[in-house]
C-alpha positions, 0 to 999 in steps of 0.5 A: 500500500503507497502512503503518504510519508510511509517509509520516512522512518528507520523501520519501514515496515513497522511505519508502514503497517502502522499507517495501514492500520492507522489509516483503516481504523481513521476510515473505519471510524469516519464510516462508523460516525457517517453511519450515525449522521445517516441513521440521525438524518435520514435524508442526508447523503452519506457519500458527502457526509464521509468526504466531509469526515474525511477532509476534516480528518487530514486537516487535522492530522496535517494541524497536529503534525505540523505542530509536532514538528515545530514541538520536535525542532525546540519551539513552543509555537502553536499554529496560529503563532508558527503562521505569523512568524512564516508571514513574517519571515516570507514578507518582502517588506519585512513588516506588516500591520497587526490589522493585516495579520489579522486579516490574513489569518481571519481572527479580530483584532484581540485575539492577534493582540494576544498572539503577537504580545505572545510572540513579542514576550518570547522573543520572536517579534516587535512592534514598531510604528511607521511614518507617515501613518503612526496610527498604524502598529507593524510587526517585524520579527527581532534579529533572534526571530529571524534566527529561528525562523532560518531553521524553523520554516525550512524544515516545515517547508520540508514537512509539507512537500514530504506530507504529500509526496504519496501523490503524483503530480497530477494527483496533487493538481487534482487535490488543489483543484478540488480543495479550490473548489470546495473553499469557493462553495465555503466563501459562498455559503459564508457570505451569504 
């Protein structure tokens, strides 16, 4: 059986039957929980509800991986907070507002008050103010921020090639296609 990132560890064997069993007990329990949807709902298709469980589910295997891996390299970075310092790390400015963030990452203002004043007292960034508008508050990362983040986002950038290369290149077209897809019906049914 091909799967994603199977074999990457020292036992092959022992990581690929693992993935076998892992990945037929997470199928199992989707059918099991579609299963229930359908007895509670009768008229609800069953076929959407497993594609539905299903996509939750690598979201948020994909979610705890990542997380793990920041874990694994030293950092204590929840995925909100890797997000900012990637954005931060990736800009060509090298600052961006704390509203942009914000609108970026589709949280309010508050909350990215708290992950920033986070960041901020664990070293990873600063706020500074720009003329002419000095109404508006940038985030940069600090020069140690920008330390970490060299040896912090490639080996994520690592990890998100790695968690897909089960696939062919067409098969990787066909999952952007179809994960596009499916944000639009989002976005749709959001601004409603």
């Amino acid at each position: 059986m091909r799967g994603c990132m199977a074999g990457l560890e020292s036992d092959a064997m022992n990581t690929s039957e693992a993935t076998t069993e892992s990945t037929e007990s997470g199928t199992q329990i989707r059918e099991a929980s579609a299963a229930s949807y359908s007895r509670a709902f009768p008229g609800a298709d069953l076929e959407s509800l497993q594609t539905h469980l299903g996509l939750a589910s690598v979201s948020t295997a994909l979610a705890k991986e990542l997380e793990a891996r920041v874990t694994r390299l030293g950092f204590d970075l929840t995925r909100p907070r890797y997000t900012i310092v990637r954005m931060l790390y990736l800009a060509s400015d090298e600052a961006l507002s704390q509203s942009a963030l914000a609108q970026m990452l589709d949280v309010s203002g508050p909350y990215m008050t708290q992950l920033i004043d986070t960041l901020a007292d664990d070293g990873w960034v600063e706020r500074i103010v720009k003329k002419p508008d000095r109404r508006v508050t940038y985030v940069q990362l600090t020069p140690e921020g920008r330390e970490r983040c060299a040896k912090l986002v490639p080996a994520i950038v690592d990890y998100m090639i790695e968690s897909i290369s089960c696939l062919t290149p067409d098969e990787r077209g066909q999952l952007t296609y179809l994960a596009g897809k499916v944000m639009a019906n989002l976005s749709a049914h959001h601004n409603r």
